[in-house]
N, C-alpha and C positions, 0 to 999 in steps of 0.2 A: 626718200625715207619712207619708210614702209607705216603704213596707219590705220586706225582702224577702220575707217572707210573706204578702205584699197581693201580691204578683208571681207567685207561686207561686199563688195562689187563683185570681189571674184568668187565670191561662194553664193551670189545670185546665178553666175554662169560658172555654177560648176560638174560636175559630171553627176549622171542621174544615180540615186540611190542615196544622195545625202539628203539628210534632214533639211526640211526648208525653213527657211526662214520665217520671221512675223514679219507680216503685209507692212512693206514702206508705205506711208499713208498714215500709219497707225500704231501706237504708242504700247505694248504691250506692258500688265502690270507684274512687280513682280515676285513673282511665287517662291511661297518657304520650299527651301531645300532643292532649287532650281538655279544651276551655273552657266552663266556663259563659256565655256570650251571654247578654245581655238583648236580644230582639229588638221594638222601638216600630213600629207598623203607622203606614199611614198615617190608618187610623183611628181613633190614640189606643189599639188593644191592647198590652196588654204581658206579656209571659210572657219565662219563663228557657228557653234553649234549649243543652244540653251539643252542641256540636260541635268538629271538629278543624280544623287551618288548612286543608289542603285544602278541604275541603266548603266555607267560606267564601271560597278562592281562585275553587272554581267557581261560586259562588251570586253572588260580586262581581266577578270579570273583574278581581283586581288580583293581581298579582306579591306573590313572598314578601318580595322587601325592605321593600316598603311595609306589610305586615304586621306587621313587627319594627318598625315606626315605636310599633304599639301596645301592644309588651309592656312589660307594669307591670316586667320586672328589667331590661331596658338604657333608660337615661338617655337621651333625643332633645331637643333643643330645640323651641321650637312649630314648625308645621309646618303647613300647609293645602294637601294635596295633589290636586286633581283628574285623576279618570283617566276613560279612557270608560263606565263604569257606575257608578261609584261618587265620592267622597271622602272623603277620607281626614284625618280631624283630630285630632291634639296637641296642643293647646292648655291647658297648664297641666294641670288634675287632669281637663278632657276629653278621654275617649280615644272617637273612635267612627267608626264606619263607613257614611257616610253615602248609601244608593241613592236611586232613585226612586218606591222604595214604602213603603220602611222604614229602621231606625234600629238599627243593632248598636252595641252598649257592651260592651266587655270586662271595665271593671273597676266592674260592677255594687254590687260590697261594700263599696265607698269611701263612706264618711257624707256626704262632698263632693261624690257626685253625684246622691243622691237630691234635694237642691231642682232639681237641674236637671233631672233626668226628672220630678218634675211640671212644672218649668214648661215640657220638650219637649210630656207631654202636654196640655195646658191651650191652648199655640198648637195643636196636632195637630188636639184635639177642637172646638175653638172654631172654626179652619175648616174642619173637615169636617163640621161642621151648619150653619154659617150662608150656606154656599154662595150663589148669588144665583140663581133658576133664567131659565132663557133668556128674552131676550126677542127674542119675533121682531123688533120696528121698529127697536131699535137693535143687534141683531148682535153681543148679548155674548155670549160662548160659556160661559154657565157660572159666570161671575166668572174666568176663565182668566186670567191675567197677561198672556198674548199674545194675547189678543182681537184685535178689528177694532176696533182705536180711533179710525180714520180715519172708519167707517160710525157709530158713537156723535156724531161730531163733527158730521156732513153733519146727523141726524136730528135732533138736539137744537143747532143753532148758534144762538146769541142769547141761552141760557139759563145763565151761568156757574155757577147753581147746582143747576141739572140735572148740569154737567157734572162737579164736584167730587161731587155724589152717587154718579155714576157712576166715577170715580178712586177713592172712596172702599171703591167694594163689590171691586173685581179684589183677588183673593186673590195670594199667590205661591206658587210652588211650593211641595211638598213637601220637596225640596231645600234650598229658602232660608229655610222656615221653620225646619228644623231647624239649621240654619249660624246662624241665627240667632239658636237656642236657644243653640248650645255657643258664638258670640261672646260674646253675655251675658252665661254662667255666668264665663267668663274674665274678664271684664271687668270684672263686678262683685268677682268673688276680688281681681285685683291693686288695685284703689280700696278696695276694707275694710283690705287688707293696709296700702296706704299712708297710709290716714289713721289705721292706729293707728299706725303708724311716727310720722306725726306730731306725735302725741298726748305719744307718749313724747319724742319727741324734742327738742322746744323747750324743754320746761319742763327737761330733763337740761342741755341746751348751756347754757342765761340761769341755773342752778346751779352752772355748772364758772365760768362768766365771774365769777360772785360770788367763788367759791372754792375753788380749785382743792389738790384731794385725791388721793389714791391713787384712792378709790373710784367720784369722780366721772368721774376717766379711764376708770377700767374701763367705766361705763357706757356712756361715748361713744365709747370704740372697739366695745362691743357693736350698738353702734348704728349704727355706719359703715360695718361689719360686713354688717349687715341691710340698710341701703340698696343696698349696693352691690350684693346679692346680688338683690332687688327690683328695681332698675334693669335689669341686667341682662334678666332676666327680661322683664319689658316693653317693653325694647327691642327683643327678639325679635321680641314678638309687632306691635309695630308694622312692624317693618323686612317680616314674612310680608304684613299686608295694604297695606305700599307696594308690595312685590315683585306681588301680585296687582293692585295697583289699575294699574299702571305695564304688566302683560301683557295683553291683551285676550285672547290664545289661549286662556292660562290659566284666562280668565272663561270662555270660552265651553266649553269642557271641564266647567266645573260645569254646564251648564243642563241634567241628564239626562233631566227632564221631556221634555222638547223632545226632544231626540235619541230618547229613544225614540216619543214620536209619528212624528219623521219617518222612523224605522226602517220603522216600521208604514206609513206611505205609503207609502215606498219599496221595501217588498218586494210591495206590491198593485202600484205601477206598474211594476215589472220583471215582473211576471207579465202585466199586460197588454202593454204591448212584445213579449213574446215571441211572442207567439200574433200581435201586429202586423206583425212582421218574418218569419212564416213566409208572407203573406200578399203583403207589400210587395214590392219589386225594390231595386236596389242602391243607385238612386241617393236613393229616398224612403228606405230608411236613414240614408244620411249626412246626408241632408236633419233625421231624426227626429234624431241623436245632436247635430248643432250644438245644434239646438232647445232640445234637452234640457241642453248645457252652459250655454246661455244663461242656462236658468231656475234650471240650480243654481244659476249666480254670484249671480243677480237675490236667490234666496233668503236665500242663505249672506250676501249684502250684508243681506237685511232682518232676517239672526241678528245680524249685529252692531250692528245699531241695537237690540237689545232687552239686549244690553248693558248696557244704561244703565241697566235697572232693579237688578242686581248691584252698581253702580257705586257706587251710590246707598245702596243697604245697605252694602255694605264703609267706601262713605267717613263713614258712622256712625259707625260702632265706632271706624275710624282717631282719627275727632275725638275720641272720649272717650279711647282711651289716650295719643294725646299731649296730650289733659290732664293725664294721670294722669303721665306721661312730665314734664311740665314743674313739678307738685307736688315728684317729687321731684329735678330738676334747683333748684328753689327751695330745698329744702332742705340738699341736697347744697353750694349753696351759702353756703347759709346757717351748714353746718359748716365748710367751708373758710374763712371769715370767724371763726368761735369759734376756730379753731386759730390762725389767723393773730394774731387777738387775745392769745392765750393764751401766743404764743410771744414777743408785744412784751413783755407782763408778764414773762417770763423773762426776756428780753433785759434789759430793768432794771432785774429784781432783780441779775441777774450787772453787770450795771457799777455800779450801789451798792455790791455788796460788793467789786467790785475800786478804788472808789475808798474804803472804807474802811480794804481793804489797804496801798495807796497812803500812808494820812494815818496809821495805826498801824506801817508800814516807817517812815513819816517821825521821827515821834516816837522810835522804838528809836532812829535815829541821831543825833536829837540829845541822848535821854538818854547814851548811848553817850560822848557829847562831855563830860558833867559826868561822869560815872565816870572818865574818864580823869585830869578834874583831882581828883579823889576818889583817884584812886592816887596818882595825883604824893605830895598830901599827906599818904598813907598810907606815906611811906614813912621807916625808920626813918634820918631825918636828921635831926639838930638844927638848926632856925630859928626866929629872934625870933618867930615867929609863935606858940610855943608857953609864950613868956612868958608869967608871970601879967598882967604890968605891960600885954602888947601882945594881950591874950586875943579884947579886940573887934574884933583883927583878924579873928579867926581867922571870927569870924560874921559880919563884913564880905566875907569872899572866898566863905563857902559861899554865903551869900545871892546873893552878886553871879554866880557859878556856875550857881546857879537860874535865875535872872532873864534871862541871856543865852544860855541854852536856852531857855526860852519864848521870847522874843523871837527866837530864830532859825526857833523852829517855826513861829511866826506869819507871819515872812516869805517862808519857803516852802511854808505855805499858800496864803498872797496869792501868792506866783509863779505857781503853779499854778494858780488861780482866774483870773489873769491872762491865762494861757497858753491857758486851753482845758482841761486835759490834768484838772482835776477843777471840778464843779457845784460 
């Protein structure tokens, strides 16, 4: 398991021209506006390097706003920012800084991103040893991602599995392995996160639908809670790589590799032009400068054909999060189906009890009806009925009193059952 004292060992011995370290021995204090960096080579080194945002503004060519994208105390949503030397990525618990030769992490001490800086170094080191070395007949530069694929094609035609051997060995940039590091780490985070979501979640909802508690609610609004908040989340990070997959600018903005190669041409051929144009006359200038626009376009056309290998990775990761994106849209609906359930079961215990209201209102009025004749003959008047002679009247009227209270209750049962107005 990689740590920070395995960071620390190896960037004591690490190759000359990195920043040193503070003296083991001795406790340095610590300075406003000074971060500990984890700096990843493209070699797979990795050492801690304490610097301030400047020094990273100049060593990266990015703006301060795009730096507060990366501090761990203000709150950003994912974010995948390409600029001309660098990118810039927030993606979930990845914060880093991504050039063309290296790999800046700010929040090194987070337990959440030690898997991912081994598995940055592991792609790092795994292609910068297994490189492919040149071959003169087919014109691969190295294993270069932008090789001469067309001269592969010419040398080797007839051989489909010559040629996947060869698809096989181009490496990609340094750049995109690393982008491709921190999609991963993102990616596999929100899919653990939502299948425990899941986990939890089914077996709580198919418990509330048995039987519905104080405690079981709690659960499932903790729950709904958590989704929403996961959703969220993910949607983000999907909407970033549509927003990228949908720009092409924005692709080409990340290929730094590239750009700085063509820097590096470009400042050898403006140096020979100049010594060309001291030489030339006015009109084989203009004649040189069409030339020359021609061949950017030509070029800048064959930058966006290699597009397509970015395209290609980004539209990976998209697949897997709107997988992950439609797990919990399944489930998310699958709670709105438990509530909806949950809310019929209310629905019918409330009109059960309002029809038992109903039939015990009914009943008070018709007992209501024998109480009345209950006073009548409660009251102190003399009538034959209180004869000894005439006695079985008297349990002739209460009985019959009874008798046509039920009978009344029962009919306005059946009315009502008749009606509609009770089951």
């Amino acid at each position: 398991m990689w740590s920070l004292k395995a960071v620390e060992d190896n960037g004591n011995h690490r190759a000359a021209g990195a920043p040193p370290h503070h003296a083991a021995g001795g406790r340095r204090k610590a300075t406003p506006g000074i971060r500990a960096w984890l700096v990843i080579s493209d070699s797979g080194r990795s050492y801690l390097e304490e610097t301030g945002k400047h020094s990273i503004m100049r060593r990266t060519g990015l703006p301060a706003r795009d730096l507060r994208v990366l501090d761990p105390l203000l709150s950003y949503p994912s974010t995948i920012l390409g600029r001309e030397r660098a990118i810039v990525i927030n993606l979930e618990h990845i914060k880093a800084v991504i050039t063309a030769t290296e790999v800046l992490v700010p929040n090194s001490k987070d337990p959440l991103v030690a898997p991912f800086v081994q598995d940055l170094q592991a792609r790092v080191s795994s292609s910068y040893g297994a490189l492919p070395h040149p071959d003169p007949d087919s014109g691969d530069r190295n294993g270069d991602s932008f090789g001469n694929v067309e001269a592969n094609g010419q040398a080797q035609a007839g051989s489909p599995g010559d040629a996947c051997t060869q698809a096989c060995r181009k490496v990609l940039p340094f750049e995109f392995r690393a982008l491709e590091a921190c999609l991963d780490s993102a990616c596999r985070l929100l899919e653990s996160e939502t299948m425990t979501l899941e986990q939890e979640a089914y077996p709580a909802l198919d418990e509330l639908t048995s039987k519905i508690s104080t405690l079981n609610l709690e659960r499932v609004r903790q729950i709904k809670s958590r989704l929403v908040a996961i959703s969220g989340r993910v949607q983000k990070v999907r909407d970033e790589l549509e927003h990228l997959l949908d720009d092409d600018m924005d692709m080409a903005e990340m290929y730094l590799s590239e750009k700085l190669a063509r820097q590096g041409v470009g400042e050898i051929s403006s140096r020979v032009d100049i010594e060309n144009d001291e030489l030339e006359m006015d009109e084989d200038r203009d004649e040189n400068a069409n030339h020359e626009s021609e061949s950017c376009n030509e070029s800048f056309g064959g930058f966006k054909l290699d597009i397509q290998e970015l395209e290609m990775l980004l539209e990976a990761y998209f697949v897997q999060i709107d997988g992950t994106l439609n797990k919990l849209s399944t489930l998310r609906e699958y709670v709105d189906d438990t509530e909806d359930y949950i809310n019929i079961m209310l629905d019918d215990k409330q009109n059960q009890l309002l029809q038992m209201g109903v039939m015990l209102s009914t009943a008070t009025l018709v007992a209501t009806a024998g109480v009345v004749v209950t006073g009548i003959f409660g009251m102190n008047i003399r009538t034959a009925l209180f004869n000894v002679s005439t006695f079985h009247q008297f349990w002739a009227t209460a009985f019959g009193t009874i008798g046509a209270c039920i009978v009344i209750y029962v009919l306005a049962i059946g009315w009502g059952k008749n009606s509609g107005l009770l089951q």
